[in-house]
C-alpha positions as CSV (number, residue, x, y, z in Angstrom):
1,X,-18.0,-33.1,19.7
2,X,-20.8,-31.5,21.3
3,X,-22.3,-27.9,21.6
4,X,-23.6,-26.0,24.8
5,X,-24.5,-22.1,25.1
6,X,-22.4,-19.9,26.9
7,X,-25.3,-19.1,29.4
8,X,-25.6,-23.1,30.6
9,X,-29.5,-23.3,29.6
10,X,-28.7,-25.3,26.6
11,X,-26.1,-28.4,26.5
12,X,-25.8,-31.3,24.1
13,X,-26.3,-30.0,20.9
14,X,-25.1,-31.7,17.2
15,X,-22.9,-29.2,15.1
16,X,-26.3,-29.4,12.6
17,X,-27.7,-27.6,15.7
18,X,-25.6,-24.9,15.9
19,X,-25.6,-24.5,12.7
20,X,-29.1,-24.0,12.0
21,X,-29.2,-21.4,15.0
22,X,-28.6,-17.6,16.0
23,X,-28.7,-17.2,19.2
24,X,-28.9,-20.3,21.8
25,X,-32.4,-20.4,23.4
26,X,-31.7,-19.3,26.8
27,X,-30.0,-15.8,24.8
28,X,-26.3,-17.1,25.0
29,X,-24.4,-18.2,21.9
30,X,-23.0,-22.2,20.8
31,X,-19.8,-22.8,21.9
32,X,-18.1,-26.4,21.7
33,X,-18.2,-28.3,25.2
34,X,-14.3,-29.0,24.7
35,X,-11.7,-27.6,23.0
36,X,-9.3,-30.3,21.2
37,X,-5.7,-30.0,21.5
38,X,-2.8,-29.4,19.0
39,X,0.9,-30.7,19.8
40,X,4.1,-29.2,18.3
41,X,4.0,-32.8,16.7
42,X,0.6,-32.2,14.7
43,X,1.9,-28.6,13.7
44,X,5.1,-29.9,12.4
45,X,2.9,-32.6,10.5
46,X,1.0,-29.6,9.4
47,X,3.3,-26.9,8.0
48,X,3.7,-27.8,4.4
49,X,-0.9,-27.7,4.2
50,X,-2.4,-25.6,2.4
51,X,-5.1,-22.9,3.7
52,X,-7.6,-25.5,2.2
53,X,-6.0,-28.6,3.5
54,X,-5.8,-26.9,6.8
55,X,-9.3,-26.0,6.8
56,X,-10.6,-29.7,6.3
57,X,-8.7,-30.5,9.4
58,X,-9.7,-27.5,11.5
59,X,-13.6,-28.4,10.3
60,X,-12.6,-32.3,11.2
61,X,-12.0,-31.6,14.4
62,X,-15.4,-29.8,15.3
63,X,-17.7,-31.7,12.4
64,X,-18.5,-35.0,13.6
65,X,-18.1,-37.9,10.9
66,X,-21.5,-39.0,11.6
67,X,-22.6,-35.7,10.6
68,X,-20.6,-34.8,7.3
69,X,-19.0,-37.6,6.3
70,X,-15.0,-36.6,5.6
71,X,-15.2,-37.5,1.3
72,X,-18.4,-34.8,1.9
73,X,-16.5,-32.1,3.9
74,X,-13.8,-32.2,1.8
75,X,-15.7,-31.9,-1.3
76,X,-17.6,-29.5,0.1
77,X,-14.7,-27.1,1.5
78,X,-13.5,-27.5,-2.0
79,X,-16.9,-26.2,-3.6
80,X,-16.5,-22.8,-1.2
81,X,-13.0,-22.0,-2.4
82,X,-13.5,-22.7,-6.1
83,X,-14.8,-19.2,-6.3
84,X,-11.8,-16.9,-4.8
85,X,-9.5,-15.4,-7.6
86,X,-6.5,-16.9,-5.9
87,X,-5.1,-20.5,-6.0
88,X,-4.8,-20.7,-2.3
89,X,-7.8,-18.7,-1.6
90,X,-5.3,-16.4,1.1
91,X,-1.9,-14.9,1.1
92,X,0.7,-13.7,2.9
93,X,2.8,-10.9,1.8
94,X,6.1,-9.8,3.7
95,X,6.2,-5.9,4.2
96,X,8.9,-3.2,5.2
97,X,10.0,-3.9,8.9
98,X,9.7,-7.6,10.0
99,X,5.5,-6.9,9.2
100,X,3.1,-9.6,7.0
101,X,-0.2,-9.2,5.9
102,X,-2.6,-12.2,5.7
103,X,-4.7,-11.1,2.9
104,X,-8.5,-12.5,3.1
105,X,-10.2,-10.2,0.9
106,X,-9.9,-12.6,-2.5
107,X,-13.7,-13.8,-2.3
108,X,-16.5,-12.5,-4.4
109,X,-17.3,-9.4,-2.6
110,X,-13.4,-8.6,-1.6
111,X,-13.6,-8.6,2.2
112,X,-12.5,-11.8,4.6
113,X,-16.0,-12.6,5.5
114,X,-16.4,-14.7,2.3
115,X,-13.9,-17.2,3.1
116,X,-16.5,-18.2,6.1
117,X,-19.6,-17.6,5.0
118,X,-18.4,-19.7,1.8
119,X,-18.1,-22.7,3.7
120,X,-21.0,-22.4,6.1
121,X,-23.3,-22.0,3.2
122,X,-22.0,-25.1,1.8
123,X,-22.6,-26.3,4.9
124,X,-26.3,-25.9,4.9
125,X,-27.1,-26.6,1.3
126,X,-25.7,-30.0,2.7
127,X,-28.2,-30.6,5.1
128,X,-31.2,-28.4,3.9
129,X,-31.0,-30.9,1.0
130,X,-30.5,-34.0,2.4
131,X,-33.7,-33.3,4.8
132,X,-35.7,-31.2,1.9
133,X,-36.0,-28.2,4.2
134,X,-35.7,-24.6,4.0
135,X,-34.3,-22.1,6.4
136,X,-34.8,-18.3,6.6
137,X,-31.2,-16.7,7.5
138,X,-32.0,-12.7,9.1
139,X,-28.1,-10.9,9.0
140,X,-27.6,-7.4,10.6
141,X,-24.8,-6.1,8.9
142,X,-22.3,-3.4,9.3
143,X,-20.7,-3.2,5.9
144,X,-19.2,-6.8,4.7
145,X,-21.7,-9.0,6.0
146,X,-24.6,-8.5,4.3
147,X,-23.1,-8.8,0.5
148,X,-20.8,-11.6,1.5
149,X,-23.8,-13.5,3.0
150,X,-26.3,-12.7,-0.1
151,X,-23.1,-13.9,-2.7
152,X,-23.0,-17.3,-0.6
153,X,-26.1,-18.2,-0.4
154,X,-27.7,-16.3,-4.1
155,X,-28.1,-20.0,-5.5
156,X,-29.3,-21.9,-3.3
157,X,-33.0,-22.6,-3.8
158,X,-33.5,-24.0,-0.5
159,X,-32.6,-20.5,1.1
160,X,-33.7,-17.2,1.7
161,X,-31.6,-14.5,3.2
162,X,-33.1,-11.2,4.7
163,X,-29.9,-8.5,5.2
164,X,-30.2,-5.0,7.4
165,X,-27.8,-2.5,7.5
166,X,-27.3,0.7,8.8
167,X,-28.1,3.1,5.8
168,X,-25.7,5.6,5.2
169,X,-23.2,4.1,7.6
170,X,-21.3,2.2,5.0
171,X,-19.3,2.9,1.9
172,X,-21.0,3.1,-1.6
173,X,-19.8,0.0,-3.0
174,X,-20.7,-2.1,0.3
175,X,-24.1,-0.6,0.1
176,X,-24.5,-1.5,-3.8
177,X,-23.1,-4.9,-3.4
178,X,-26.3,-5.6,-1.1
179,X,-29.1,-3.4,-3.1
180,X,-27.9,-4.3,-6.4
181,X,-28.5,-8.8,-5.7
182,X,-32.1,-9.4,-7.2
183,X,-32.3,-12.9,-6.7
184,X,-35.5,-14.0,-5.6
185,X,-34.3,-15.1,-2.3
186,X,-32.6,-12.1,-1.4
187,X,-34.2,-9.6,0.8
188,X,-32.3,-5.9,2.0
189,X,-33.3,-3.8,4.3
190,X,-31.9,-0.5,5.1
191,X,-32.7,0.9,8.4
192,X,-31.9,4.5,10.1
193,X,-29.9,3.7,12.9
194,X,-26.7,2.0,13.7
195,X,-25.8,-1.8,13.3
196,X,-26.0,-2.2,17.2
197,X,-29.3,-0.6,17.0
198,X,-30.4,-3.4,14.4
199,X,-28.7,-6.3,16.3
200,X,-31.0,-5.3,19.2
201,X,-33.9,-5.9,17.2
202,X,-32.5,-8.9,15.7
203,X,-32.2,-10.3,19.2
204,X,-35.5,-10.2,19.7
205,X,-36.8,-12.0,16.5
206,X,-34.3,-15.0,17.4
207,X,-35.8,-15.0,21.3
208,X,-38.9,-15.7,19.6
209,X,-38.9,-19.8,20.0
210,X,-42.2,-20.2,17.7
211,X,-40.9,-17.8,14.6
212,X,-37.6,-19.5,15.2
213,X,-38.8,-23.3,14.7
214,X,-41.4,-22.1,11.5
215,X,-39.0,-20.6,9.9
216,X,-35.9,-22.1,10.3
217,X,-34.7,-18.7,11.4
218,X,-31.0,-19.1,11.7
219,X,-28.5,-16.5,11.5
220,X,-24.6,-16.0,9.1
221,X,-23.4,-12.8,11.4
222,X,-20.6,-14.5,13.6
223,X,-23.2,-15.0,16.2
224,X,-23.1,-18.8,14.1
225,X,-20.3,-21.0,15.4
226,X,-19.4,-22.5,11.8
227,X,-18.4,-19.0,11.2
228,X,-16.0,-18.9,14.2
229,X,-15.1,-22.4,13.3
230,X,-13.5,-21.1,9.8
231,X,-11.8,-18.3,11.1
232,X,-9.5,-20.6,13.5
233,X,-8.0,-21.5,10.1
234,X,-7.0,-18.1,9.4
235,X,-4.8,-17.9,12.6
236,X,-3.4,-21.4,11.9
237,X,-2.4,-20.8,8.2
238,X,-0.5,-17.1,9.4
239,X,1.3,-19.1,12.3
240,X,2.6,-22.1,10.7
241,X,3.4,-20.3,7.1
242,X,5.1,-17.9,8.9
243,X,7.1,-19.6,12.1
244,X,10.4,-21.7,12.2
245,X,9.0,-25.0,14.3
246,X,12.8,-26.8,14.5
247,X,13.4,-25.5,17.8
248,X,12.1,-28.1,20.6
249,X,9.9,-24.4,21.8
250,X,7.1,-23.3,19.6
251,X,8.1,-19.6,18.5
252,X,5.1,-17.1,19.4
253,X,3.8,-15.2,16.4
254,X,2.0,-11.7,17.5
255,X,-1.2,-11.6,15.4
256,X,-2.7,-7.6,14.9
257,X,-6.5,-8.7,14.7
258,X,-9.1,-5.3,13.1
259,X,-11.8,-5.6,15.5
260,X,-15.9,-5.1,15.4
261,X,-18.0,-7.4,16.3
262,X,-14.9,-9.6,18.1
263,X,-15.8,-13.0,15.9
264,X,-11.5,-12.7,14.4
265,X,-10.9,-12.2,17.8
266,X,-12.6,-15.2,19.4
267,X,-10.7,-17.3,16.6
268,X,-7.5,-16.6,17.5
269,X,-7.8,-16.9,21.3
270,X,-9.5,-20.4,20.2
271,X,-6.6,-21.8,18.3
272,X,-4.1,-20.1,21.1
273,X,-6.3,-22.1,24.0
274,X,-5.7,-25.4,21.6
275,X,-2.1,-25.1,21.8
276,X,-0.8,-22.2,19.0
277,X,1.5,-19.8,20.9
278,X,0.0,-16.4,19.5
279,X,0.1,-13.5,20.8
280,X,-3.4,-11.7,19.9
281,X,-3.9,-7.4,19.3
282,X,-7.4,-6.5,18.9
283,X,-7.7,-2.9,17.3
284,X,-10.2,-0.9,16.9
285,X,-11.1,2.7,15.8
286,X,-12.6,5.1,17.3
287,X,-15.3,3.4,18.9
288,X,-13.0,1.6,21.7
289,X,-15.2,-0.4,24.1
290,X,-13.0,-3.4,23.4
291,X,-9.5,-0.8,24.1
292,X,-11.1,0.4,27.3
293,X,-12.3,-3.6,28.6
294,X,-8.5,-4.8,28.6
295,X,-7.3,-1.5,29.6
296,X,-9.3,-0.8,32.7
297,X,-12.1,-3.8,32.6
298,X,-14.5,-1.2,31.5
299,X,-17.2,-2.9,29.2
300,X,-19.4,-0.6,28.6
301,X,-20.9,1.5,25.1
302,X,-19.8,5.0,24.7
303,X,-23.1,7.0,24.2
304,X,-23.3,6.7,20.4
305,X,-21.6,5.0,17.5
306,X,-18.8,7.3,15.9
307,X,-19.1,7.1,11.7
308,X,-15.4,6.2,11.0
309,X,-13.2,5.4,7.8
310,X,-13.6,2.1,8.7
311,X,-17.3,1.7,9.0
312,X,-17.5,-2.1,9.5
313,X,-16.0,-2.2,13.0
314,X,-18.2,1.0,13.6
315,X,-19.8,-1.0,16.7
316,X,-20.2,-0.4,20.6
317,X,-21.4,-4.0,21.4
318,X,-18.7,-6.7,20.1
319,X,-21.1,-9.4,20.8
320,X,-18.6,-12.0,20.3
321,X,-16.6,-11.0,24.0
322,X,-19.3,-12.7,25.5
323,X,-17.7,-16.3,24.0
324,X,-14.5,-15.0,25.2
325,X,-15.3,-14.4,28.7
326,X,-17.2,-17.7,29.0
327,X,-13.5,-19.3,28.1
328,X,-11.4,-17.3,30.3
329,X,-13.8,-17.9,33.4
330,X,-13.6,-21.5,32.6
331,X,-17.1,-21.9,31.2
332,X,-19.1,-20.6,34.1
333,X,-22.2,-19.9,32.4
334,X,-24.0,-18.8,35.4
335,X,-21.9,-15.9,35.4
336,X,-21.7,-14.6,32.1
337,X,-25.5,-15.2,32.0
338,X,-25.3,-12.6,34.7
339,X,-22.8,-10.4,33.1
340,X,-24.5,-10.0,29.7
341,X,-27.9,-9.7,30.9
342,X,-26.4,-7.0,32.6
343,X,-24.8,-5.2,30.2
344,X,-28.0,-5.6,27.2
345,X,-29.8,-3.6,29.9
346,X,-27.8,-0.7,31.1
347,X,-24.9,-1.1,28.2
348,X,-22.6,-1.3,31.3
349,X,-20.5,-3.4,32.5
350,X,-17.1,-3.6,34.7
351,X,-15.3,-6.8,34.9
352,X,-14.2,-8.7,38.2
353,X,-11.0,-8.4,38.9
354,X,-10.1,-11.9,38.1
355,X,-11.8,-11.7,34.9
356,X,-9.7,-8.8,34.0
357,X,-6.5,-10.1,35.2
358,X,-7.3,-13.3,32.8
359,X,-8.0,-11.5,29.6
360,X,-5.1,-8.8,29.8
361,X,-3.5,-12.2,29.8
362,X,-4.6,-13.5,26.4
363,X,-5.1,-9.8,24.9
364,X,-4.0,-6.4,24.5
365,X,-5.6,-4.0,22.6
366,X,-5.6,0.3,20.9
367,X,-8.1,2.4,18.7
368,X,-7.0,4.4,16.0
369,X,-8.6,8.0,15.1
370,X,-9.3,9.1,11.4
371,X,-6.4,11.0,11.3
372,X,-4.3,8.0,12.1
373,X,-6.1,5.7,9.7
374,X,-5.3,7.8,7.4
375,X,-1.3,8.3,7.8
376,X,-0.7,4.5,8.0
377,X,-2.2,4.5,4.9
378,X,0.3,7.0,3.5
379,X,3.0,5.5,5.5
380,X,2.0,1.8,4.1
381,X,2.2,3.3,0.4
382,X,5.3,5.2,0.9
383,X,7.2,2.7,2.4
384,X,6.2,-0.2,0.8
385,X,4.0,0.7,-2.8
386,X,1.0,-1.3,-0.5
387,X,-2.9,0.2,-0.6
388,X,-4.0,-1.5,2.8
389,X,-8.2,-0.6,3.0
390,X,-8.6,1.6,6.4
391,X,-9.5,-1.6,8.3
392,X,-6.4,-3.1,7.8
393,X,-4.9,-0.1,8.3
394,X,-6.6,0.2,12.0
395,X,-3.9,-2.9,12.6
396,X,-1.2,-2.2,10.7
397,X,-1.4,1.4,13.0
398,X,-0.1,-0.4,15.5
399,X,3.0,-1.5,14.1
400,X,4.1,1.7,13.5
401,X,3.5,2.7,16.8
402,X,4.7,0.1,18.7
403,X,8.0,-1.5,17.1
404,X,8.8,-4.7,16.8
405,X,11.5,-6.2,19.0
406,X,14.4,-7.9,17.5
407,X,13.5,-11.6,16.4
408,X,9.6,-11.3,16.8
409,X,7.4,-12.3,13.7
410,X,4.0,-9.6,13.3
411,X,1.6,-10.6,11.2
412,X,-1.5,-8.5,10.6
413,X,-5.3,-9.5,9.2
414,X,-5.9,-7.9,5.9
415,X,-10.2,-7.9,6.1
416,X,-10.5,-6.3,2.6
417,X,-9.7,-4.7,-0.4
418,X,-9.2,-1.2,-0.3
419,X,-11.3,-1.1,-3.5
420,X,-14.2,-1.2,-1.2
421,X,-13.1,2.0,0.6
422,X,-12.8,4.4,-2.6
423,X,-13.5,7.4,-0.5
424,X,-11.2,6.7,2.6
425,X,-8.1,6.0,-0.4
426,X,-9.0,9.1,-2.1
427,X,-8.9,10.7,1.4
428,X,-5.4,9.5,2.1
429,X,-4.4,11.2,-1.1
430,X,-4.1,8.1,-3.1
431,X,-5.7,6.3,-6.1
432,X,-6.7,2.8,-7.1
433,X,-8.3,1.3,-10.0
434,X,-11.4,0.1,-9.3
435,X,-11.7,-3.6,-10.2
436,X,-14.6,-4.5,-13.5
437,X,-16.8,-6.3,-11.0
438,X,-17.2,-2.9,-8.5
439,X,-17.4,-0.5,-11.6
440,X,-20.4,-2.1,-13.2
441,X,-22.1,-1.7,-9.3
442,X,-22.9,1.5,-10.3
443,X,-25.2,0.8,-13.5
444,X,-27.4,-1.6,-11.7
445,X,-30.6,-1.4,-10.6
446,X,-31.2,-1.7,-7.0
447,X,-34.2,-3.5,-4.5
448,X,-34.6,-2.8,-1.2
449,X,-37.0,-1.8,1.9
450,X,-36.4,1.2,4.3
451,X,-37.3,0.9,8.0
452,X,-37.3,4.4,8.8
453,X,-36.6,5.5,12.1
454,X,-40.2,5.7,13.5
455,X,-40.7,2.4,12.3
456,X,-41.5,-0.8,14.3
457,X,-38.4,-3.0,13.3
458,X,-39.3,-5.9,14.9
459,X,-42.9,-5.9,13.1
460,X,-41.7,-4.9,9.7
461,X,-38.8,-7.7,9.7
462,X,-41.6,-10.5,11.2
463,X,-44.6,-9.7,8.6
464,X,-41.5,-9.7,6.1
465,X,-40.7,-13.1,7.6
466,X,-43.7,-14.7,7.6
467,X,-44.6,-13.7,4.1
468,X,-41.5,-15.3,2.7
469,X,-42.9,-18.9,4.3
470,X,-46.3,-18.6,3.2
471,X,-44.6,-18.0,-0.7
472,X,-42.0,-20.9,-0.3
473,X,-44.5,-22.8,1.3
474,X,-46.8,-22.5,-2.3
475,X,-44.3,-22.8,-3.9
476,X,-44.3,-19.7,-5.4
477,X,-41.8,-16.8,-6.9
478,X,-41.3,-14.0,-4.1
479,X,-40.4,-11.0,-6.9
480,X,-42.7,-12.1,-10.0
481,X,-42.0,-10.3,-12.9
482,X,-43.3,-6.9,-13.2
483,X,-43.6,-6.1,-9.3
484,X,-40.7,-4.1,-7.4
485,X,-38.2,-4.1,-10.2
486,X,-37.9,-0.4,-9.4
487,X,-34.1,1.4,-9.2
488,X,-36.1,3.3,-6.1
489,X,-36.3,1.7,-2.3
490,X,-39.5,-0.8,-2.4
């Protein structure tokens, strides 16, 4: 198994590559040169697996041996889901209507991205020290990320993790889980813009070749493929838990996939290319550049980011598309070179016709106002004593709205616990207890750095950068005792 970026500058590359990169040199992003395939013989072998076993054989087919040895990978996948509050790590459960819910918010910081990150920073404490290396990872966040990525990586030594998110654009508790981790390796920034206005200036720090290679500047958003690589599990767990595979034809399960940054949504279409008949929704809220690409090919950002209920898909360039339109066009890199350099300069961008015809195809896709956030999370309550977090809800929207026809299976992502969304629940008119480990947020002191909205970005994340190897490289304790220990930005 080898790697090549989606703009066809970079080829050949190990999975310990990827891994240990954001974005691919020549600006694309890793994807793997072939895709394996899975016969209704290997998912009948499959079906009784648990969501672990079924994630060492996802990660087995896209780790070389020669890389992480299988007795490693296994131990190492069973490491990441020691610390989920759930035997399985995931669960499905049935709802009102013919409807599941694939719950992945049981990690650490309740939201789906710890189930990935997990494993990928197992990943690199495997490597970083068998080689006795370091790596810097710089994550733009819009809500989840950044606290699942600092609660992965918090202790390992041979880390350091700089997070950025969008201040006042997320809930409370998302923003605590970030400002309230003072490990010395952990470093939060919170800047005055939008996420999409901090992924542009991440963009630039990962084009820089030199800062790249010093550091060992690598990314966690789902710009890394092991991240991607995870989530395929997530799809294969919901279809085969969930579909009767007796028949000689494999049923089709219709998967309702909360949208952002489009990483779930690569995922599925992977697993559906390799052989899994789904059939794959993308929602999103009000910020609908993904609704508007299938519906009329029309890629392109509204003129600002709309603040939502659901503030982690909150985004106007789901960066991951560009991996899905390097698979539907059969891997032309030339073009989507073309396409996406396009569209990071005028943040417009119509499909071809052909191109549009293939991924109405593989995808359909809605966006969900406020209002309706809201009264499918009444509905969901009502109907079934459920609290779904307005993310899930942006999916489970759709089932309400679109009924199910008789004999089709629905399963919708769950990306986290509504006890992360106190003020969209108390919205809705309802109430939760908040769990011990979110309550206790709220007496801790906090670090971070502001990048204000005159500031230079770029510059303040790079001298930040480039400090944090001249410590490591003395050896030497970032935060010593006494020095920005302030409950006060730093």
């Amino acid at each position: 198994m080898h790697y090549c970026s989606t703009r066809s500058g970079v080829q050949g590359c190990s999975f310990r590559d990827v891994l240990f990169s954001g974005y691919a040199a020549d600006g694309g992003m890793f994807m793997p040169e072939t895709l394996p395939s899975l016969s209704p013989e290997t998912l009948r072998s499959w079906r009784s697996f648990t969501y672990q076993q079924l994630l060492y054989e996802i990660c087995s087919l896209f780790i070389p041996q020669h890389e992480i040895p299988p007795q490693h990978l296994e131990e190492l996948i069973s490491q990441a889901m020691s610390k989920f509050s759930i035997p399985d790590a995931v669960r499905i459960v049935q709802l009102k209507d013919s409807l599941s819910v694939l719950e992945l918010f049981h990690g650490e910081t309740l939201a789906f991205k710890d189930l990935s990150m997990s494993c990928t920073a197992r990943f690199l404490e495997y490597f970083l020290r068998k080689e006795n290396d370091h790596a810097t990872i710089l994550v733009g966040t819009s809500g989840d990320t950044g606290s699942s990525a600092i609660r992965s990586v918090f202790d390992i030594s041979e880390v350091d993790v700089v997070v950025v998110f969008p201040r006042g654009r997320i809930s409370s508790v998302q923003e605590r889980q970030m400002t309230t981790s003072r490990a010395d390796n952990i470093h939060v920034f919170a800047a005055d813009g939008t996420s999409d206005d901090i992924d542009v200036q991440l963009r630039k720090l990962f084009a820089d070749v030199d800062l790249v290679e010093r550091h060992g500047l690598m990314s966690l958003n789902s710009v890394n493929w092991s991240r991607i690589l995870v989530q395929l599990a997530h799809f294969l767990y919901a279809y085969l838990q969930l579909s009767a595979l007796d028949a000689d034809t494999l049923p089709v399960l219709e998967v309702l996939v909360p949208t952002g940054g489009a990483g779930n949504i690569t995922a599925g279409l992977i697993v559906k290319l390799m052989g899994v008949p789904l059939q794959l929704v993308a929602m999103t809220n009000s910020n609908d550049i993904l609704r508007r690409t299938v519906e009329s090919g029309d890629f392109s950002m509204a003129s600002a980011v709309r603040r939502t209920l659901a503030p982690a898909i909150d985004i106007q360039d789901p960066y991951n598309m560009e991996r899905v339109f390097w698979l539907l066009s059969a891997k032309d890199g030339l073009m989507v070179k073309n396409m996406m350099e396009t569209f990071q300069k005028t943040h417009a961008l119509s499909l071809s016709m052909s191109l549009h015809k293939q991924l109405c195809a593989v995808l359909s896709s809605g966006s969900v106002s406020d209002d309706g956030i809201l009264d499918t999370m009444r509905r969901c309550w009502q109907d079934n004593r459920y609290l779904l977090c307005p993310h899930t809800a942006v999916g489970v929207w759709y089932h309400y709205n679109c009924p199910i026809t008789a004999g089709q299976k629905r399963c919708c992502i769950a990306t986290a616990s509504p006890a992360k969304f106190c003020e969209a629940v108390q919205k809705a008119g309802l109430t939760l207890d908040l769990p011990e480990a979110l309550q206790v947020l709220e007496s801790l002191e906090t670090r971070y750095q502001v990048l204000e909205e005159s500031d230079d970005w770029e510059s303040k994340l790079r001298q930040h950068i480039e400090l944090i190897g001249s410590v490591r490289q003395c050896g030497e304790t970032f935060y010593p005792a006494g020095r920005l220990t302030s409950d006060e930005p730093i």
